[in-house]
Backbone as CSV, one residue per row, in Angstrom:
resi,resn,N_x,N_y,N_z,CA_x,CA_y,CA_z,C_x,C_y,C_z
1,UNK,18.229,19.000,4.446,19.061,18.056,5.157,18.439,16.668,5.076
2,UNK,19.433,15.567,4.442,18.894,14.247,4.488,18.793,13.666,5.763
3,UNK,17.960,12.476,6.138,17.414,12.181,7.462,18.076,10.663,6.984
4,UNK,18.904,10.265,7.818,19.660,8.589,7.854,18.676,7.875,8.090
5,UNK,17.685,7.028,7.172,16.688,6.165,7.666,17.551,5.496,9.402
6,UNK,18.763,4.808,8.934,18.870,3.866,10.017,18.973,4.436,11.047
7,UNK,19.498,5.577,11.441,19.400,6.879,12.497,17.829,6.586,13.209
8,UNK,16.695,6.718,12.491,15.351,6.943,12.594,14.990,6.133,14.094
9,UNK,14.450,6.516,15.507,13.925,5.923,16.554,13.200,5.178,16.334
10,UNK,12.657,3.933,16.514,11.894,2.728,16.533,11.609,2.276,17.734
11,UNK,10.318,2.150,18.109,10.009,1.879,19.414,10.113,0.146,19.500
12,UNK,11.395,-0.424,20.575,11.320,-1.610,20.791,10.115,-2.153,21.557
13,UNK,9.788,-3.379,21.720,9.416,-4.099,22.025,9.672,-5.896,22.582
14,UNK,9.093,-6.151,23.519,9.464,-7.467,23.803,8.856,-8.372,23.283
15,UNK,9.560,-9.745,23.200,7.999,-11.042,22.151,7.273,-11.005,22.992
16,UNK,6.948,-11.037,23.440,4.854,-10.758,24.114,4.083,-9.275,23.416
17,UNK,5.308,-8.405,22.902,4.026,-7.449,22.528,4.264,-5.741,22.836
18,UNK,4.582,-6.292,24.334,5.046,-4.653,25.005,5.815,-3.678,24.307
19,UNK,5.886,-2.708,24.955,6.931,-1.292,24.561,7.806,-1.814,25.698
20,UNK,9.232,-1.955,25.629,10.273,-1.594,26.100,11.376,-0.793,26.123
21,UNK,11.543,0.548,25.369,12.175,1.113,25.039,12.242,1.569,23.406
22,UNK,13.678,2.110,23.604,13.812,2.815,21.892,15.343,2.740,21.809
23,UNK,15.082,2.465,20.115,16.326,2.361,19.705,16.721,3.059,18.590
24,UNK,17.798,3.009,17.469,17.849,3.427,16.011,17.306,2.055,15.180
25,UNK,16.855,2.570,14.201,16.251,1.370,13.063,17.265,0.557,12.657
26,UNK,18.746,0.892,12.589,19.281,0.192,12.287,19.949,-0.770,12.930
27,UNK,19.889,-0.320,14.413,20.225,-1.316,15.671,19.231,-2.210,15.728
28,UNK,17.967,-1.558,15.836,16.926,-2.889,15.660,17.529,-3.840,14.773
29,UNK,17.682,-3.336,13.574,17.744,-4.497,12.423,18.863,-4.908,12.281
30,UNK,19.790,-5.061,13.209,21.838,-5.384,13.166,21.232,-6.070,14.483
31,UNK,20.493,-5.880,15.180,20.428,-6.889,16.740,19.456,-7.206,16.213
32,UNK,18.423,-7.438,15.636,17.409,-8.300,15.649,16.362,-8.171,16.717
33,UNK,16.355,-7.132,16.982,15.127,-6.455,18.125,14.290,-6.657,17.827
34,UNK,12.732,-7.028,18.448,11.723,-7.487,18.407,11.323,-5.588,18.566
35,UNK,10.432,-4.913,17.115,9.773,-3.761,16.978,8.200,-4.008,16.687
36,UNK,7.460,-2.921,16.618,6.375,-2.990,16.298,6.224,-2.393,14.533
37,UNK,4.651,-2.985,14.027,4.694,-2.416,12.634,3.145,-2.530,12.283
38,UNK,3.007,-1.305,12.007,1.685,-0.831,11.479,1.673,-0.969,9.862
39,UNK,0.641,-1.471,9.495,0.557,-1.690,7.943,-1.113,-1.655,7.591
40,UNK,-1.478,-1.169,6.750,-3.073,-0.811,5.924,-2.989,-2.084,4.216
41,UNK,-3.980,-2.283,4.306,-4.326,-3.192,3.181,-5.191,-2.287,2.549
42,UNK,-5.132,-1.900,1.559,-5.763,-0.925,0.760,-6.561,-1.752,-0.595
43,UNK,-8.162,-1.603,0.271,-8.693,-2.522,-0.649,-9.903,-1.347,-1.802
44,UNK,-9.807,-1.444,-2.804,-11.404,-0.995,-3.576,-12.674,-0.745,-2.974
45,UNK,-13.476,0.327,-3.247,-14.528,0.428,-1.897,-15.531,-0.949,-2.363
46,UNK,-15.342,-1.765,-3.716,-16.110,-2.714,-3.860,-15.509,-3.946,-2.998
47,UNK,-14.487,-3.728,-2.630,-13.196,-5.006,-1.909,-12.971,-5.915,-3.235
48,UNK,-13.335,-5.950,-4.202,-12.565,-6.536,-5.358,-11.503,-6.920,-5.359
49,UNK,-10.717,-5.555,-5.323,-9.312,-5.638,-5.653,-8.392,-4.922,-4.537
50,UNK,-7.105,-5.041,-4.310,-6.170,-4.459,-3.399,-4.857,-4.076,-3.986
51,UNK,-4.528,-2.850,-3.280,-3.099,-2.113,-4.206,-2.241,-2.736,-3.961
52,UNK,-1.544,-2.895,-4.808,-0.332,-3.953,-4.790,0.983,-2.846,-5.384
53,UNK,2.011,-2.923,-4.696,2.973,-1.854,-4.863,4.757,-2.551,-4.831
54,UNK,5.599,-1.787,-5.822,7.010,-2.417,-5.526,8.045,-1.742,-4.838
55,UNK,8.293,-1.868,-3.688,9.623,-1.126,-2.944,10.596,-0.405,-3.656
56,UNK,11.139,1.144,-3.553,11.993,1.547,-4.036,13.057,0.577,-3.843
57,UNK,13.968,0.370,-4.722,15.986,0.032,-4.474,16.226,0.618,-3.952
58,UNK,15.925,1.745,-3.251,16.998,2.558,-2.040,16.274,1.832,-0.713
59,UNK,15.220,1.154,-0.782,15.043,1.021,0.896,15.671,0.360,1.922
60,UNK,15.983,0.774,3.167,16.840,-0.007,3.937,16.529,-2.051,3.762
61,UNK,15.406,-2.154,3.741,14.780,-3.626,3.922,14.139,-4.050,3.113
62,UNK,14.335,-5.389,1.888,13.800,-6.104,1.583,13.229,-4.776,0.354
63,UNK,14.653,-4.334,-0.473,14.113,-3.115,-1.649,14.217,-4.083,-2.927
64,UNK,13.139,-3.300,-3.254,12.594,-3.913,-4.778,11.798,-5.113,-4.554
65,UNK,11.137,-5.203,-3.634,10.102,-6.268,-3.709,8.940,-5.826,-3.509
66,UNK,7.512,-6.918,-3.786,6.415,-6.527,-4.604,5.440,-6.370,-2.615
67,UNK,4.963,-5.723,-2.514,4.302,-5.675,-0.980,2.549,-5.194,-1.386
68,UNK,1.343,-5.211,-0.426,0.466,-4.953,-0.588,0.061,-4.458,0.759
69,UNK,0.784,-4.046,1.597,0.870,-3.494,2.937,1.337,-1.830,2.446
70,UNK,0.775,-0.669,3.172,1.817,0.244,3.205,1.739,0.425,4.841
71,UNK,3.156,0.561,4.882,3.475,0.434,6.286,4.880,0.867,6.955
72,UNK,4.905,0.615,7.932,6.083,1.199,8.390,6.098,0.784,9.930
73,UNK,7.771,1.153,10.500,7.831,0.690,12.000,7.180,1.481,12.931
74,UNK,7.010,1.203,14.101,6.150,2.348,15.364,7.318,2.966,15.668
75,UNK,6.964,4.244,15.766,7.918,5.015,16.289,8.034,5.384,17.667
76,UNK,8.469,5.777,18.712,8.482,6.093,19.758,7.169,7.055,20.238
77,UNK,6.414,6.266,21.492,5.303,6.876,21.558,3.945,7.130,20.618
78,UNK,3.926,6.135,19.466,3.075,6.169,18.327,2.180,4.814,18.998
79,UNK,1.321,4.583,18.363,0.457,3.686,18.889,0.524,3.214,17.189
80,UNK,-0.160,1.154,17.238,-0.247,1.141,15.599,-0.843,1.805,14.601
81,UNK,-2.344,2.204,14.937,-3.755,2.773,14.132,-2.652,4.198,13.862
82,UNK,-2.143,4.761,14.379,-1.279,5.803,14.445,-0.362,6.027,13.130
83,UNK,0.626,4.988,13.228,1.949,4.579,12.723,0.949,4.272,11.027
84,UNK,-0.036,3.459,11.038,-0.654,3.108,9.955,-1.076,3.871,8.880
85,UNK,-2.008,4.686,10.020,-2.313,6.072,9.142,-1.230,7.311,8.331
86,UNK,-0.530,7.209,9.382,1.161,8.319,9.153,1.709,7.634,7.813
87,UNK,1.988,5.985,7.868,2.281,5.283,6.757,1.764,5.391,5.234
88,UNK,0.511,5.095,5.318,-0.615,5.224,4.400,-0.156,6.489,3.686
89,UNK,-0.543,7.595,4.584,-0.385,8.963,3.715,1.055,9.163,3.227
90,UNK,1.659,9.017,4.027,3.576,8.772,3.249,3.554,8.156,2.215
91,UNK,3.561,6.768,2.000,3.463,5.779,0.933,2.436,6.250,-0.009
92,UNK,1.446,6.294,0.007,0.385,6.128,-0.960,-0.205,7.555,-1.425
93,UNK,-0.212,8.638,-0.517,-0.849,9.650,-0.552,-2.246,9.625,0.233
94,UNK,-2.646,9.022,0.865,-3.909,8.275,1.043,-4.164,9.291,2.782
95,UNK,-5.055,9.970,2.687,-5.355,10.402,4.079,-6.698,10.519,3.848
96,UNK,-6.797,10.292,5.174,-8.326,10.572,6.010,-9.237,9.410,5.743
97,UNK,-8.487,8.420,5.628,-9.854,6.814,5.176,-9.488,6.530,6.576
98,UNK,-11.349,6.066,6.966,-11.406,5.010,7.887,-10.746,3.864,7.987
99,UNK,-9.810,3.814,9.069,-9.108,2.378,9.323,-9.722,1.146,9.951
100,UNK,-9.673,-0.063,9.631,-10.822,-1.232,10.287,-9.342,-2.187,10.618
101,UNK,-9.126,-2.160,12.332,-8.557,-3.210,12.827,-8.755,-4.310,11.614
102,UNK,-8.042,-5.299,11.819,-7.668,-6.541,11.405,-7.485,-7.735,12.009
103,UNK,-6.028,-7.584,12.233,-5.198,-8.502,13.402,-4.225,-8.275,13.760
104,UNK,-3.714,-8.943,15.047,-1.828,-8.713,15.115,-0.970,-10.356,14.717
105,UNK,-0.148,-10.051,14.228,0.617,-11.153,14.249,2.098,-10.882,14.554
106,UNK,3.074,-11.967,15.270,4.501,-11.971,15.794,5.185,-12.425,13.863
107,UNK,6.170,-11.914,13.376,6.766,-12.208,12.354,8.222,-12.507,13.332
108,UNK,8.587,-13.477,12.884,10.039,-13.837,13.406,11.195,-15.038,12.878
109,UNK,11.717,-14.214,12.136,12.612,-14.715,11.163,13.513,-15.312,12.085
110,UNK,13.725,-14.902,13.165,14.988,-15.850,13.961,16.132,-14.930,14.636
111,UNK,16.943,-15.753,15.138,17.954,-15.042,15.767,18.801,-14.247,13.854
112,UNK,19.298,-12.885,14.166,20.083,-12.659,12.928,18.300,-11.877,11.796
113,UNK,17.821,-12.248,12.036,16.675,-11.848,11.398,15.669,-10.946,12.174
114,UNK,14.585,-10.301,10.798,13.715,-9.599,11.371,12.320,-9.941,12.366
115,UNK,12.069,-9.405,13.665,11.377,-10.048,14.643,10.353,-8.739,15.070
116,UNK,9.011,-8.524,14.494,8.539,-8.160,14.695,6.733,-7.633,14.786
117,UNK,5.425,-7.716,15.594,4.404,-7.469,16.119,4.206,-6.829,14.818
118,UNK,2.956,-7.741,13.649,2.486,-6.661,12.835,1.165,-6.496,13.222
119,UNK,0.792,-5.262,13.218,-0.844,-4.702,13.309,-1.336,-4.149,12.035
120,UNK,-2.111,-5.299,11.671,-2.777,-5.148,10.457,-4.071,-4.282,10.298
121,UNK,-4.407,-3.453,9.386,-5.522,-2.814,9.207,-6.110,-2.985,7.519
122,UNK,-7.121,-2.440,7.879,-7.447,-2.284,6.076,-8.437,-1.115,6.040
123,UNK,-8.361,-0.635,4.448,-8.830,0.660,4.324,-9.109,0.498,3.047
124,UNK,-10.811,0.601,2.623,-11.479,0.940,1.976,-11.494,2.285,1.059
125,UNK,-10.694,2.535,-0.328,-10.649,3.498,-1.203,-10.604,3.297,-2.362
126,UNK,-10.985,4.418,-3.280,-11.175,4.858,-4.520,-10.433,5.685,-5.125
127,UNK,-9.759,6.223,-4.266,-9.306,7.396,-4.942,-7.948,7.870,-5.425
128,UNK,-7.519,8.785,-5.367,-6.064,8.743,-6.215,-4.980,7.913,-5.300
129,UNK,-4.319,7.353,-5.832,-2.602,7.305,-5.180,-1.678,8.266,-5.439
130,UNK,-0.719,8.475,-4.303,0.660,9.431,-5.088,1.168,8.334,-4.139
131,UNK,2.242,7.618,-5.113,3.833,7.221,-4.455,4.558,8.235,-4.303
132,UNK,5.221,7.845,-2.476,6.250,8.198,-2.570,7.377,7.710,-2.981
133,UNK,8.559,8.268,-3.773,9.556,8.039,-4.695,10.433,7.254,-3.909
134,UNK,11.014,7.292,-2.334,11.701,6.945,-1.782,11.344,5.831,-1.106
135,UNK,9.956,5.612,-1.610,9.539,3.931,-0.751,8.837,3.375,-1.598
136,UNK,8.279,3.539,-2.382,7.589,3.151,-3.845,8.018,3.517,-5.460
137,UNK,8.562,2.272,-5.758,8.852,2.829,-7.236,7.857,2.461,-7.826
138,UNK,6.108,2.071,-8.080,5.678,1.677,-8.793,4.680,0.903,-8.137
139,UNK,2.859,1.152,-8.764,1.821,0.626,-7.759,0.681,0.327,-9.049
140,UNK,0.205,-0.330,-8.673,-1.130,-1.018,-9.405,-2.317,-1.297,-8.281
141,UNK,-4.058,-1.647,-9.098,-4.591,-2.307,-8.555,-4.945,-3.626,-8.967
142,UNK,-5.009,-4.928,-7.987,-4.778,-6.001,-8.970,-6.040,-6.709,-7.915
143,UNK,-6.988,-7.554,-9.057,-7.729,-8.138,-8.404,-7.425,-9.197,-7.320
144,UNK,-8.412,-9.344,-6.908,-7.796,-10.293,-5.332,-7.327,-11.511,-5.898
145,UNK,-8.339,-12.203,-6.687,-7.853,-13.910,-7.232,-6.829,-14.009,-7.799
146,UNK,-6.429,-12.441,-8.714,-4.557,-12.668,-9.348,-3.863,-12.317,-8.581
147,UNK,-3.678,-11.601,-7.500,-2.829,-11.554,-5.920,-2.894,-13.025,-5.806
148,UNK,-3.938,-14.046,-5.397,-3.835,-15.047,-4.572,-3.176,-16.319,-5.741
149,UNK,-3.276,-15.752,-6.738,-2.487,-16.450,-7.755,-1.072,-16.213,-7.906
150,UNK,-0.816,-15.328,-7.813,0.898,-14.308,-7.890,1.460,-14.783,-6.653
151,UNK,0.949,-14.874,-5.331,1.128,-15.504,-4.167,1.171,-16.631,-4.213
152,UNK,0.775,-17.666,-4.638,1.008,-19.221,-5.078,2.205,-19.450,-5.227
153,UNK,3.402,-18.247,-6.218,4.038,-18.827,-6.635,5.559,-18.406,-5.783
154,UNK,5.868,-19.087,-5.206,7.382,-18.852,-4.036,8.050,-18.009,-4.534
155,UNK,8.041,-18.120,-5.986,9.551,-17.013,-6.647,9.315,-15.649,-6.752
156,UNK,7.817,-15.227,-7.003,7.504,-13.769,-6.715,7.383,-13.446,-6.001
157,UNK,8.868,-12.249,-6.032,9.693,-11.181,-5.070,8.592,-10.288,-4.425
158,UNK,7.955,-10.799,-3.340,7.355,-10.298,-2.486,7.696,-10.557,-0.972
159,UNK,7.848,-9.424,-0.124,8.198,-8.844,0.993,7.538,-10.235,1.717
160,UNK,8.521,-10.896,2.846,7.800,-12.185,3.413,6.953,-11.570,4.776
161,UNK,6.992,-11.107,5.296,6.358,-10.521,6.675,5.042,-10.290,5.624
162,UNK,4.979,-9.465,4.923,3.692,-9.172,4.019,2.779,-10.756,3.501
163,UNK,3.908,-11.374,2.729,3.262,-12.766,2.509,2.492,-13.060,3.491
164,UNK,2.806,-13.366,4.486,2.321,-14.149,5.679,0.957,-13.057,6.481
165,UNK,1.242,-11.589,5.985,-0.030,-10.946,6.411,-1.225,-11.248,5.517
166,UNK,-1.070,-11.256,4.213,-1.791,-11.415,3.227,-2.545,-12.697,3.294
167,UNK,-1.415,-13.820,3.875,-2.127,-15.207,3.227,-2.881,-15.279,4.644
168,UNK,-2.511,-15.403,5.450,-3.291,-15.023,6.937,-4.899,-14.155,6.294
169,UNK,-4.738,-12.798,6.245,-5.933,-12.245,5.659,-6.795,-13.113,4.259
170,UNK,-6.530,-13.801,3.565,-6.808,-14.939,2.527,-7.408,-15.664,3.273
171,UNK,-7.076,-16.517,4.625,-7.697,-17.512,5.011,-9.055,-17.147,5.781
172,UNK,-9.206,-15.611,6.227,-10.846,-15.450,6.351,-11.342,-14.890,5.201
173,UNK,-11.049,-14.936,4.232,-11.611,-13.892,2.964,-12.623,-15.220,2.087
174,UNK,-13.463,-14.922,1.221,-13.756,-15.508,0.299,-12.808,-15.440,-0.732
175,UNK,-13.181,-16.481,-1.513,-12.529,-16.690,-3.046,-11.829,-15.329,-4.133
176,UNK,-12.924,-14.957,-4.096,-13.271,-13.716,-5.372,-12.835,-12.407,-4.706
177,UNK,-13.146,-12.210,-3.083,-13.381,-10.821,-3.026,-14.156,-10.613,-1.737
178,UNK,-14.688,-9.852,-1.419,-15.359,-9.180,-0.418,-16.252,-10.880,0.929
């Protein structure tokens, strides 16, 4: 039995942050509900480089664009470190890596747009990826300085909530890497 992404519970939230309730994903995203969102930066255990991945065309939001987050919304009663980890292993195949807080940031596209608390993490690995088919068509690892180069340029189709996690994470990073 197929599962209606937009069906899927999403734990709302208010702009300050809180849990206020629950909704369907797709009411969030037709009202413009302020949700929560857990996302992992999946860096090389040298921090070199970070996986850089392209959204299936079937996804409800912002499909076929280039992201370096795997992530997903909080679900009802999930906490972020939670939602992150659950994400990670969905998307990437990736279980059991230590998660290292980050930051939070408010993304808010506006009235009509997406408004939502990202909790950033990152996670240190080596080891295999498996995409999943239904949220990833396609993943690489790409060094940090050609990310921050590929990011320079406005026209590459990359996920904007992600932009703004990335270049945010860029502004405490060094140049090169670690």
């Amino acid at each position: 039995m197929e599962v209606d992404p937009a069906a899927e519970p999403v734990a709302v939230y208010d702009e300050a942050g809180a849990v206020v309730g629950v909704a369907p994903r797709g009411e969030v995203y037709a009202r413009s509900l302020w949700h929560g969102v857990g996302g992992v930066l999946v860096r090389s255990g040298d921090g070199r480089r970070v996986y850089v991945h392209r959204r299936s065309a079937t996804k409800l939001v912002m499909p076929g664009l280039h992201d370096c987050w795997a992530g997903g919304v909080i679900g009802p009663g999930e906490d972020p470190a939670g939602t992150a980890a659950r994400e990670l292993a969905e998307e990437l195949g990736v279980i059991g890596v230590p998660l290292t807080p980050l930051f939070t940031l408010a993304y808010d596209e506006g009235a009509g747009g997406l408004r939502s608390h990202l909790f950033a993490f990152e996670a240190r690995y080596d080891g295999p990826v498996r995409h999943q088919p239904e949220e990833v068509a396609d993943g690489w690892w790409m060094p940090i300085p050609e990310l921050r180069a590929r990011l320079a340029d406005p026209s590459w189709p990359f996920v904007p909530d992600g932009r703004m996690l990335v270049e945010h994470w860029f502004a405490g990073q060094e140049p090169d890497g670690p």
